[in-house]
VEXDREN-2710 file (C-alpha; in Angstrom, 1 decimal):
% VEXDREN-2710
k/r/px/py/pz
1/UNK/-243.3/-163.2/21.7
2/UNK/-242.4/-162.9/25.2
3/UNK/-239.4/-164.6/26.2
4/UNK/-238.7/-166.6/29.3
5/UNK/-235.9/-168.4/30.8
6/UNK/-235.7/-171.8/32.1
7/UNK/-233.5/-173.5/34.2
8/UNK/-233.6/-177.4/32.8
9/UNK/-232.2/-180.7/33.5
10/UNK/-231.4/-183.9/30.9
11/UNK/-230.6/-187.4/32.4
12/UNK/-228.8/-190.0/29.9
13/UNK/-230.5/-193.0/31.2
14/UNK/-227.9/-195.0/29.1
15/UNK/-225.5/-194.2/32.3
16/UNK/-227.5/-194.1/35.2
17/UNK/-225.9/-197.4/37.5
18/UNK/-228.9/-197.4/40.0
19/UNK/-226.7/-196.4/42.6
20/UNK/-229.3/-194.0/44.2
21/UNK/-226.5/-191.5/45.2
22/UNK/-228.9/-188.8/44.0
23/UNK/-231.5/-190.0/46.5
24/UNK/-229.4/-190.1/49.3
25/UNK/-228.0/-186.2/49.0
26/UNK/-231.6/-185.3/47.8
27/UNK/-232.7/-186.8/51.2
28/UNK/-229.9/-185.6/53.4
29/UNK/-230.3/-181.8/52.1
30/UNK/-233.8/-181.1/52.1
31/UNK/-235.9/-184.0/53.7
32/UNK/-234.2/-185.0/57.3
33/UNK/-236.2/-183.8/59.5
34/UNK/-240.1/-185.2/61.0
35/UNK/-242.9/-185.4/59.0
36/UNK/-240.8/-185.6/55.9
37/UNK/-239.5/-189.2/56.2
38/UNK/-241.6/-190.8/53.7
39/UNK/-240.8/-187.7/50.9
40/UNK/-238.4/-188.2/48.2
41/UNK/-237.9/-185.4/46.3
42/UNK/-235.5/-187.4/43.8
43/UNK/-235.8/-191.0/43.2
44/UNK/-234.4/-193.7/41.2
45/UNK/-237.1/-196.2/39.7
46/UNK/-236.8/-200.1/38.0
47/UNK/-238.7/-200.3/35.1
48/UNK/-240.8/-201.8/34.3
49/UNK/-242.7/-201.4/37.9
50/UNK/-245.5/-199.5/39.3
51/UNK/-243.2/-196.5/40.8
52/UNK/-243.0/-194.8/43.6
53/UNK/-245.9/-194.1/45.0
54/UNK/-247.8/-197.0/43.9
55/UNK/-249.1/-196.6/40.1
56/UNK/-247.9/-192.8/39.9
57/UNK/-248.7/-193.6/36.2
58/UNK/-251.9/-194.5/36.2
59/UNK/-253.9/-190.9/35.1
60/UNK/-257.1/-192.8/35.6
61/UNK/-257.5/-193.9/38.9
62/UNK/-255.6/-190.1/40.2
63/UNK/-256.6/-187.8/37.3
64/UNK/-253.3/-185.7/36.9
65/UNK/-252.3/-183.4/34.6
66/UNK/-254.4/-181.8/31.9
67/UNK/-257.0/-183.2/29.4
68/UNK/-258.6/-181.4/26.3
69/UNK/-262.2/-180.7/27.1
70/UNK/-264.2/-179.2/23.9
71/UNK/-260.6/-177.8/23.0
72/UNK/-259.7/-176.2/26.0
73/UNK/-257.2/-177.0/28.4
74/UNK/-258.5/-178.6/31.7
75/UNK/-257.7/-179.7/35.0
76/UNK/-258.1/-183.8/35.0
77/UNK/-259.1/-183.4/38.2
78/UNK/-262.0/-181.1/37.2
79/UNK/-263.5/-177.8/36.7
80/UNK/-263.3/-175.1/39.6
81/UNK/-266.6/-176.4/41.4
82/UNK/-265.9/-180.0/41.2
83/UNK/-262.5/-178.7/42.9
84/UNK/-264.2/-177.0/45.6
85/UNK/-266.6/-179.6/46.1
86/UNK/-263.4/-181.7/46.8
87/UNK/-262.0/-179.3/49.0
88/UNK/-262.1/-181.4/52.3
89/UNK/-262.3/-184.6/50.9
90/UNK/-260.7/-185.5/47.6
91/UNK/-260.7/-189.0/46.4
92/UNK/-257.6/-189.1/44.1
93/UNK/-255.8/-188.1/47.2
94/UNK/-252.7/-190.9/47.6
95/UNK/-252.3/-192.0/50.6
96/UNK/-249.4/-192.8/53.4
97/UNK/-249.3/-196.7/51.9
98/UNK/-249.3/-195.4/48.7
99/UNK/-245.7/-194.7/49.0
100/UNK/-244.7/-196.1/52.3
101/UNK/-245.0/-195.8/55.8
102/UNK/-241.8/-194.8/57.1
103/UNK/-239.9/-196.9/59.7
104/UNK/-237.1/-197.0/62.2
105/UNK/-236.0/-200.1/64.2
106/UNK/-236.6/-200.6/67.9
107/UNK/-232.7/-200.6/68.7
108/UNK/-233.5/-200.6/72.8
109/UNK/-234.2/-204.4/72.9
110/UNK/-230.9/-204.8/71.5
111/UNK/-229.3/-202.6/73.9
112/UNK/-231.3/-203.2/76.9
113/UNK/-232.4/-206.6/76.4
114/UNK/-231.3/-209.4/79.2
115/UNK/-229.3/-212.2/78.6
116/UNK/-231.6/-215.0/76.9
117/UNK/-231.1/-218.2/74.4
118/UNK/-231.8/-216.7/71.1
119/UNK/-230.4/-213.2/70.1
120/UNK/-232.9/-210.6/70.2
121/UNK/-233.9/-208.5/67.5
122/UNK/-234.8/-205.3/66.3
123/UNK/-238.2/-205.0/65.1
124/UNK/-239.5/-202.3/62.8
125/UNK/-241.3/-199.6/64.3
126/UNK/-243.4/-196.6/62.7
127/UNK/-241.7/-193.4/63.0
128/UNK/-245.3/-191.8/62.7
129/UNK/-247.4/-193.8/65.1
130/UNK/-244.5/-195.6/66.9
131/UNK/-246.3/-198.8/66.9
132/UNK/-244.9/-201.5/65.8
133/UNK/-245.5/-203.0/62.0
134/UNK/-244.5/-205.2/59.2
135/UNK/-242.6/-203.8/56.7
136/UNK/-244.2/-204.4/53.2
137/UNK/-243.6/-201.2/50.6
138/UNK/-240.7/-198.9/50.1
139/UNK/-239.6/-196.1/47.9
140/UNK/-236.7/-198.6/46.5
141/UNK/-238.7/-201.8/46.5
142/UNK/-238.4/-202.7/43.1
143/UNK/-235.2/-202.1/42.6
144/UNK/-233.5/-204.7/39.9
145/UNK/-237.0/-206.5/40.0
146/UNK/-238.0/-205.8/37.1
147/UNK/-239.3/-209.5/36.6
148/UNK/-241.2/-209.2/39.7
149/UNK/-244.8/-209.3/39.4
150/UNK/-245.3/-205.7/40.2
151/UNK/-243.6/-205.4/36.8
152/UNK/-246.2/-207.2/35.0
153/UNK/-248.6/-204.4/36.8
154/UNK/-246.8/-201.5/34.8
155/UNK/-249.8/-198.9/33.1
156/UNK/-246.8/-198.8/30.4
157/UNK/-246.9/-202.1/29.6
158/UNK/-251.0/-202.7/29.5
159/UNK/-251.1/-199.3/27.3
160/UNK/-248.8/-201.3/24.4
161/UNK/-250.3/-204.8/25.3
162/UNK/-247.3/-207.0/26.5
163/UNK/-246.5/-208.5/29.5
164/UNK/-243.0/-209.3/31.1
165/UNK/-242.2/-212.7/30.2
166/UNK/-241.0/-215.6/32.7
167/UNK/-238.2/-216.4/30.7
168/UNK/-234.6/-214.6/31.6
169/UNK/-233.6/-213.6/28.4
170/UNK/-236.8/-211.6/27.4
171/UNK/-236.8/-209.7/30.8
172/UNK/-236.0/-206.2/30.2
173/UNK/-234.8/-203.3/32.6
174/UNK/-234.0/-200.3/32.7
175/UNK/-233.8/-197.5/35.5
176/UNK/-235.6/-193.9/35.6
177/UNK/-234.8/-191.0/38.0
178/UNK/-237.2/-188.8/39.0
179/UNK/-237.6/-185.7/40.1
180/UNK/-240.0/-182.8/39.9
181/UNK/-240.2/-181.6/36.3
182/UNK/-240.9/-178.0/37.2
183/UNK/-243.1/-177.8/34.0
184/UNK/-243.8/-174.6/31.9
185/UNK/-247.7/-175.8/32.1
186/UNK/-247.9/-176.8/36.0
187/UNK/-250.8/-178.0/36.6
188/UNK/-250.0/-178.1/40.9
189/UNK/-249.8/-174.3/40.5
190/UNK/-253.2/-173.9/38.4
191/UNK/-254.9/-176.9/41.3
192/UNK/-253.2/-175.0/44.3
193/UNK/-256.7/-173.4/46.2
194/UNK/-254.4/-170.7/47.8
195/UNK/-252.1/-169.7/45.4
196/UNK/-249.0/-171.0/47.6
197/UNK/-247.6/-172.9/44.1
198/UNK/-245.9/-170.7/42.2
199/UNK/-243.8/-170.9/39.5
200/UNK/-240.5/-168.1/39.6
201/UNK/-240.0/-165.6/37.1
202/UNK/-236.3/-165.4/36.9
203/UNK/-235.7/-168.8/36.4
204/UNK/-238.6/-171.5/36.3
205/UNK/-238.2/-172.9/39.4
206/UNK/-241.8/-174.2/40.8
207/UNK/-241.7/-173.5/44.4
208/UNK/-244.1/-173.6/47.7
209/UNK/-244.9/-170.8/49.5
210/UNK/-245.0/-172.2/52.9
211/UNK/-246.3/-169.0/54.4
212/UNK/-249.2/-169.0/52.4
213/UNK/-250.0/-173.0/52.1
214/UNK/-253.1/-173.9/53.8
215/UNK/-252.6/-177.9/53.8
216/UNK/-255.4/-177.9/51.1
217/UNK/-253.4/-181.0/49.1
218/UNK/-254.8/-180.4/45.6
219/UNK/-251.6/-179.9/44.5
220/UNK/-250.8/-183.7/45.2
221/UNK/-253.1/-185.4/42.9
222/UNK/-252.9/-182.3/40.3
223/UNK/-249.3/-183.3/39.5
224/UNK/-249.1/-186.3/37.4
225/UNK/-246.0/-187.5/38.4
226/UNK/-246.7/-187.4/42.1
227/UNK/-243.6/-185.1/43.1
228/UNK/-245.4/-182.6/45.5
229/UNK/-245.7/-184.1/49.2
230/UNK/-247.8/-183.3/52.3
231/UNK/-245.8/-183.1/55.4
232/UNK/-247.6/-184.4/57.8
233/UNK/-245.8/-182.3/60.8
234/UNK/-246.4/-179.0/59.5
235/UNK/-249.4/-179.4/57.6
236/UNK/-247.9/-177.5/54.4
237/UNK/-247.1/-179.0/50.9
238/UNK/-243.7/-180.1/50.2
239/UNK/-241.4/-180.2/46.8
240/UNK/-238.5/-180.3/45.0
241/UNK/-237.0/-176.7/44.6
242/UNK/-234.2/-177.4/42.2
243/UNK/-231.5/-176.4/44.3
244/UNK/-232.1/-173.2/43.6
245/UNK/-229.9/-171.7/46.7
246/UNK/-227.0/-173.4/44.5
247/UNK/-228.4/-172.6/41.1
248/UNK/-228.3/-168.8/42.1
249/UNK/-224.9/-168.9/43.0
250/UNK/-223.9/-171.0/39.6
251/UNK/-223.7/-174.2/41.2
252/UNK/-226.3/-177.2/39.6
253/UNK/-228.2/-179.5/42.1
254/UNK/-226.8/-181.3/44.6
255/UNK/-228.1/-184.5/43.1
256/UNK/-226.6/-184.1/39.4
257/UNK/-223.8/-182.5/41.1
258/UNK/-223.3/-186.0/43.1
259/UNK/-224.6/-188.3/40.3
260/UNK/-221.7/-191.0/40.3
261/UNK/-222.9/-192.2/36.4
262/UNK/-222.4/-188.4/35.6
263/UNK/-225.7/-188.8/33.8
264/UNK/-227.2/-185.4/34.2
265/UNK/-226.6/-182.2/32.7
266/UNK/-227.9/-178.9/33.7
267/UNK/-228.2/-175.6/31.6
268/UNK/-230.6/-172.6/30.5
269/UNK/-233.7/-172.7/27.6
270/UNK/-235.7/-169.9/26.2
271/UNK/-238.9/-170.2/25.3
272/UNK/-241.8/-168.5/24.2
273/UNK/-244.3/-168.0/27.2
274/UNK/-247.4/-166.7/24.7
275/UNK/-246.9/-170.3/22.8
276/UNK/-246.8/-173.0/25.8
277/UNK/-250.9/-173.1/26.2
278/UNK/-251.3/-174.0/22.4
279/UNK/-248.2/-176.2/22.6
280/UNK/-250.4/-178.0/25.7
281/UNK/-253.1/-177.8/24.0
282/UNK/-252.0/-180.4/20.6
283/UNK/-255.3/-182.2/19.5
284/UNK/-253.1/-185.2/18.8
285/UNK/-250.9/-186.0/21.9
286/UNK/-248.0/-187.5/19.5
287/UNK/-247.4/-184.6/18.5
288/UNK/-246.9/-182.6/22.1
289/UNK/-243.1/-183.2/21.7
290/UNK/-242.6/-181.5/17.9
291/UNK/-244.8/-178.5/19.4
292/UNK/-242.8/-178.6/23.1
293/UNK/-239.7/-178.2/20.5
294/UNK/-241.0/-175.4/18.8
295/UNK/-241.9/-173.0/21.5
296/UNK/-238.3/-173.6/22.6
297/UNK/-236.2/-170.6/20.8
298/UNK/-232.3/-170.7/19.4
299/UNK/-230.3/-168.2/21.4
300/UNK/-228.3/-167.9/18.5
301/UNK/-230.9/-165.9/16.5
302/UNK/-230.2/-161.8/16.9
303/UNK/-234.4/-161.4/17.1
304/UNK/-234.5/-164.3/20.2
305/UNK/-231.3/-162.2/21.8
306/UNK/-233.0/-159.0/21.2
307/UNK/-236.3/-159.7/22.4
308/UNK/-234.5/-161.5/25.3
309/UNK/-232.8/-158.2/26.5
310/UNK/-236.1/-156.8/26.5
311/UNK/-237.4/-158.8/29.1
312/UNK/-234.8/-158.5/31.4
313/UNK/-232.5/-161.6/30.6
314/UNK/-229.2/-160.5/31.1
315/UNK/-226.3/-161.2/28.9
316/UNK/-224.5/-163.6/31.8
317/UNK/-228.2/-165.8/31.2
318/UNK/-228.1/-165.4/27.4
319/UNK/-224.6/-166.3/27.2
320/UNK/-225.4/-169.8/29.5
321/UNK/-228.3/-170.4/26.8
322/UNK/-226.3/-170.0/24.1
323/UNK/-223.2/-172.4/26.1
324/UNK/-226.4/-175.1/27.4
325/UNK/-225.7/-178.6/27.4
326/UNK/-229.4/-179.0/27.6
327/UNK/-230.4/-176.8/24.4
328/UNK/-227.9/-179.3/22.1
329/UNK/-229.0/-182.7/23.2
330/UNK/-233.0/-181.2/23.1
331/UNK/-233.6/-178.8/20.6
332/UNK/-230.3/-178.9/18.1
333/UNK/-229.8/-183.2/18.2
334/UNK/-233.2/-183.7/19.4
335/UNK/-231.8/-186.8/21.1
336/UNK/-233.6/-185.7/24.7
337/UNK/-237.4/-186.6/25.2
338/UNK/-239.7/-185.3/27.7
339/UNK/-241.4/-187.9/30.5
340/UNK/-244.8/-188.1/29.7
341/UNK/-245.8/-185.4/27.6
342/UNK/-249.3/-186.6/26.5
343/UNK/-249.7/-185.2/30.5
344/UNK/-249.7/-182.0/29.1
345/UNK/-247.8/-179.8/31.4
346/UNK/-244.7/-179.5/29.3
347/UNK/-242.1/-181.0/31.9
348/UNK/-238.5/-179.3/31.3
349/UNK/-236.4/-182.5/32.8
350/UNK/-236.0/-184.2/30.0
351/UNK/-234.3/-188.1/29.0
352/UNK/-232.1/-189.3/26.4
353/UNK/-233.6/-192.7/25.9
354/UNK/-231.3/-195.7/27.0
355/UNK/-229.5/-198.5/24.7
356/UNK/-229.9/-202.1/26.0
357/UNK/-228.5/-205.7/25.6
358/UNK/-229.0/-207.3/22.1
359/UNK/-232.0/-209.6/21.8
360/UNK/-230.9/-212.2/19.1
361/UNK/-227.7/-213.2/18.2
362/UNK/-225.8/-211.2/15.9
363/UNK/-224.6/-212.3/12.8
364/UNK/-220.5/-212.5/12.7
365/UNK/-219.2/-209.0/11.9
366/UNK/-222.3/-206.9/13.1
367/UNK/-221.7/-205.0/15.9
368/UNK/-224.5/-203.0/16.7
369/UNK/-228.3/-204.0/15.9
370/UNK/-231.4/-202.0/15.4
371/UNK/-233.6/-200.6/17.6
372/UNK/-235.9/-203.6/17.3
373/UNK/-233.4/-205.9/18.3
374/UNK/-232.8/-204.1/21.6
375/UNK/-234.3/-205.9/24.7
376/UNK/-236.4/-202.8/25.7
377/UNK/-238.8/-203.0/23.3
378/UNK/-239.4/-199.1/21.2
379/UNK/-243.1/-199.5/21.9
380/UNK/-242.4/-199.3/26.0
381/UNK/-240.0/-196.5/25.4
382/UNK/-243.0/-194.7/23.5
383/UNK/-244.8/-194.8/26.4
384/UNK/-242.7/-193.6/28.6
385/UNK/-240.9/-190.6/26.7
386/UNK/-243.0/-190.2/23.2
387/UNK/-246.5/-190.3/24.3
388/UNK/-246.7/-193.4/22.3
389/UNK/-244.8/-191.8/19.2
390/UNK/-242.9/-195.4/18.3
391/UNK/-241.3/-193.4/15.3
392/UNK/-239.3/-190.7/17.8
393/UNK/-238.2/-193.4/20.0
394/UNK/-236.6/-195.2/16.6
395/UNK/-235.1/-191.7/15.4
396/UNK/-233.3/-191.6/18.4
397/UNK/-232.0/-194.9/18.9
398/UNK/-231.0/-194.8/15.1
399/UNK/-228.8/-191.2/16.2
400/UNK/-227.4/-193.3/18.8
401/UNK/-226.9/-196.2/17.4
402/UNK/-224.6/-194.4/14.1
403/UNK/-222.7/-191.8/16.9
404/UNK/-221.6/-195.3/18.1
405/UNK/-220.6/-196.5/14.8
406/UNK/-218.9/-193.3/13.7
407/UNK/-216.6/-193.5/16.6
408/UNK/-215.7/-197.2/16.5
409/UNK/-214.4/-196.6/12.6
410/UNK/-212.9/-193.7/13.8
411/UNK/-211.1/-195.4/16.6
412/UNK/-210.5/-198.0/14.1
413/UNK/-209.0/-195.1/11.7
414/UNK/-211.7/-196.6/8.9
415/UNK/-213.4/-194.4/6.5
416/UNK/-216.2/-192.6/7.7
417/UNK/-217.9/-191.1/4.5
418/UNK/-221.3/-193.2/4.6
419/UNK/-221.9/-190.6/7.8
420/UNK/-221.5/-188.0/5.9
421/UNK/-224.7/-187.7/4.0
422/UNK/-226.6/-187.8/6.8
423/UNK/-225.2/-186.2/9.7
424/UNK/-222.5/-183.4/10.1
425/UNK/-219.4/-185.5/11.8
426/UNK/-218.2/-182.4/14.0
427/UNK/-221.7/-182.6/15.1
428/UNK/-221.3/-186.1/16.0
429/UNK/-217.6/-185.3/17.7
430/UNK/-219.8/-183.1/20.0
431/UNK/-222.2/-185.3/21.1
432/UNK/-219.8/-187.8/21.7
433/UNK/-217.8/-185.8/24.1
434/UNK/-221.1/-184.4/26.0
435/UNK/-222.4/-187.6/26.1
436/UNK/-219.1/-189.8/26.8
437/UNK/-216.1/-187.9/28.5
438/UNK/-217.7/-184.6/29.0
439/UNK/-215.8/-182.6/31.9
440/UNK/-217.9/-180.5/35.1
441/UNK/-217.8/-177.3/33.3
442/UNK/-219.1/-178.9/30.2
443/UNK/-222.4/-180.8/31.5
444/UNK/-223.1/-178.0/34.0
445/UNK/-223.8/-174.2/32.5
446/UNK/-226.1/-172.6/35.4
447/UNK/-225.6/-168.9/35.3
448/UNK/-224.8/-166.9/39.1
449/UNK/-227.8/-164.6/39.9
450/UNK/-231.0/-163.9/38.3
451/UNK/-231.6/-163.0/34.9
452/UNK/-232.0/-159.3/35.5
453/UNK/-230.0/-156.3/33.5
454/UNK/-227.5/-155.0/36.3
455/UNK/-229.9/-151.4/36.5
456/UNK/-232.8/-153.6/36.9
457/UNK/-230.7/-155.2/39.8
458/UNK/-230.3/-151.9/41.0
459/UNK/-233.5/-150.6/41.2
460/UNK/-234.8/-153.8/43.0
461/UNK/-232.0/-153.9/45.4
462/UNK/-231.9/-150.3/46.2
463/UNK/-228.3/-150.7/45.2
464/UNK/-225.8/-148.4/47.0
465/UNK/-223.1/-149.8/45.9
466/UNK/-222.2/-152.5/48.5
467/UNK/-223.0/-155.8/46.6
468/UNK/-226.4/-156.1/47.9
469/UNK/-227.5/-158.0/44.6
470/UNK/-225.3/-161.0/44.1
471/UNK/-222.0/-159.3/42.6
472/UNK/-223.1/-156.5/40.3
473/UNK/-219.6/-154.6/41.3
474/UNK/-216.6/-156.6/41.2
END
């Protein structure tokens, strides 16, 4: 058993607002600048859509991720000489419209322009070619369209066989954030030609040497979810890196810091690196999830804590596992799902399914329906966060669905005994308050530092006793 830590993120999609406030400081921090204008490293989709870029879903037309092959884990974009073969020219590459060329307006003619009939007007430009052009994609463009006809284009929705119906009240919606998932299996590391992806030690965090990128762009199509970028300036492969000036000194990322839904919660996992290739690895891609769980270890148990110390996790990082918002809602309630895990690269951002409007009309008295009364239908949600497991999806909703009965008969002061047999009602207390009126301190547990024992600091540092590590001596 070798033990690991991870750095992990849940979103409750049952509170994001689609406000994009998370894009927006995602942008401003890490993406203003030329070449970058069409990356964005954290985005809010409508669902059901094609995404952003175009059909990011769609693992058969850019082969991301991993795929059995006689047993064995594999590239789905092909063994080391079809790679190479690919090197120059690779045809699952996305391109600029893809996600969108980037624009600004020609604000001159309004400045400069003489005095005529009609007021003038800024036309779109590209901020790459400067030429002018017609605007027809963006990063946002579906947004609350989810009866648009790009909806009816969703992979999700051909896998399960439905289309979005014309009529209003059979329309569903819902909206997914995105982000890179800074997987324990990334397959952008394993693609990356010159070894530029790498994936940190201390805490997880999949990064981008740009020192040692080379502009190669395997990495792009590699990832399934389309979250490493190609700047087009410098030539060099572009990500999300987690914040991680902030998460080293204990603050989360700027965009669950800023989330205005305070849907995000950010906290430390252990798991067992010798298990995460035969998790990957599951014959049956249902059951990724169950095996994703178990290679995820309690922090609780003296052996984990033990074996942790071992490796070099220091007590501050055990003590944040142990305190993680993210280990309760993924591990203890199971109530958190991974995006895609039939992908195979064990993402560690993980979703709590959302609740929706009731379908029919409920009969006088009832309150709350079952999950196959909600307008998002369970088979959808199976696609996106079960690998088309239908029966998690309705485990979860069920969880949900009582913590919301619980606490109306508590509010009401009824009797809540018929809870009882099933679940353990401190348990549900918790989950309401993480979930519901959880405060900063409580959806946010990011240890200061790396995970190292303070000697270990010491010998790295060459510690002389003048706080060279990050605050060994108080």
């Amino acid at each position: 058993m070798k033990i690991k830590a991870q750095i992990s993120m849940v979103m409750n999609l049952d509170k994001c607002i689609g406000c994009h406030t998370c894009s927006i400081t995602c942008k401003n921090t890490w993406t203003n600048r030329e070449g970058a204008e069409y990356m964005y490293f954290n985005n809010v989709e409508t669902k059901p859509g094609i995404g952003y870029p175009r059909n990011w879903e769609d693992q058969n037309r850019w082969k991301g991720g991993w795929v059995l092959k006689n047993g064995k884990l594999e590239l789905a974009t092909g063994s080391k000489a079809s790679r190479l073969l690919k090197l120059f020219y690779h045809p699952q590459q996305p391109e600029l419209k893809d996600y969108f060329e980037p624009w600004t307006y020609d604000y001159e003619t309004l400045i400069h322009s003489k005095r005529k009939n009609n007021q003038p007007v800024a036309r779109p430009r590209s901020l790459i070619t400067k030429e002018r052009m017609e605007v027809e994609w963006g990063p946002n463009w579906e947004d609350d369209l989810a009866g648009g006809d790009t909806a009816r284009a969703d992979i999700n929705l051909k896998n399960i066989g439905q289309e979005v119906a014309l009529d209003f009240h059979d329309i569903f919606m819902k909206y997914l954030p995105r982000l890179c998932n800074h997987c324990l299996n990334p397959a952008c590391v394993a693609a990356c030609p010159s070894g530029a992806m790498y994936k940190r030690d201390e805490d997880g965090v999949v990064l981008v040497n740009q020192d040692v990128c080379r502009g190669w762009r395997h990495c792009v199509p590699a990832c399934p979810y389309k979250k490493v970028y190609y700047n087009w300036k410098t030539n060099k492969a572009e990500k999300c890196v987690f914040c991680y000036p902030r998460l080293e000194n204990g603050l989360p990322m700027i965009c669950a810091d800023t989330c205005v839904g305070r849907m995000r919660y950010a906290g430390v996992l252990l798991y067992d690196m010798d298990r995460v290739q035969a998790a990957a690895a599951t014959p049956n891609k249902e059951d990724i999830y169950e095996n994703v769980l178990d290679i995820l270890l309690d922090p609780h148990d003296p052996a984990v804590i033990a074996a942790a110390r071992e490796e070099g996790i220091s007590e501050n990082w055990i003590k944040a596992a142990q305190e993680s918002p993210v280990y309760k809602m993924v591990k203890e309630w199971k109530i958190a799902l991974p995006l895609h895990a039939e992908y195979r690269t064990v993402p560690m951002v993980w979703y709590v399914p959302p609740m929706s409007p009731i379908l029919h009309q409920r009969a006088a008295g009832v309150n709350f329906p079952e999950s196959e009364e909600m307008r998002i239908p369970v088979a959808y949600l199976s696609q996106l966060l079960a690998a088309g497991n239908e029966a998690v999806i309705r485990r979860v909703l069920q969880t949900l669905i009582d913590l919301r009965r619980f606490m109306q008969k508590q509010t009401r002061g009824e009797s809540t005994d018929e809870f009882k047999e099933r679940y353990d009602t401190d348990q549900l207390m918790a989950m309401y308050r993480l979930l519901g009126v959880a405060k900063y301190r409580e959806r946010f547990r990011i240890p200061a530092g790396a995970p190292l024992s303070r000697e270990e600091k010491k010998e790295a540092q060459g510690c002389a006793g003048f706080n060279t590590c990050g605050g060994c001596h108080a």
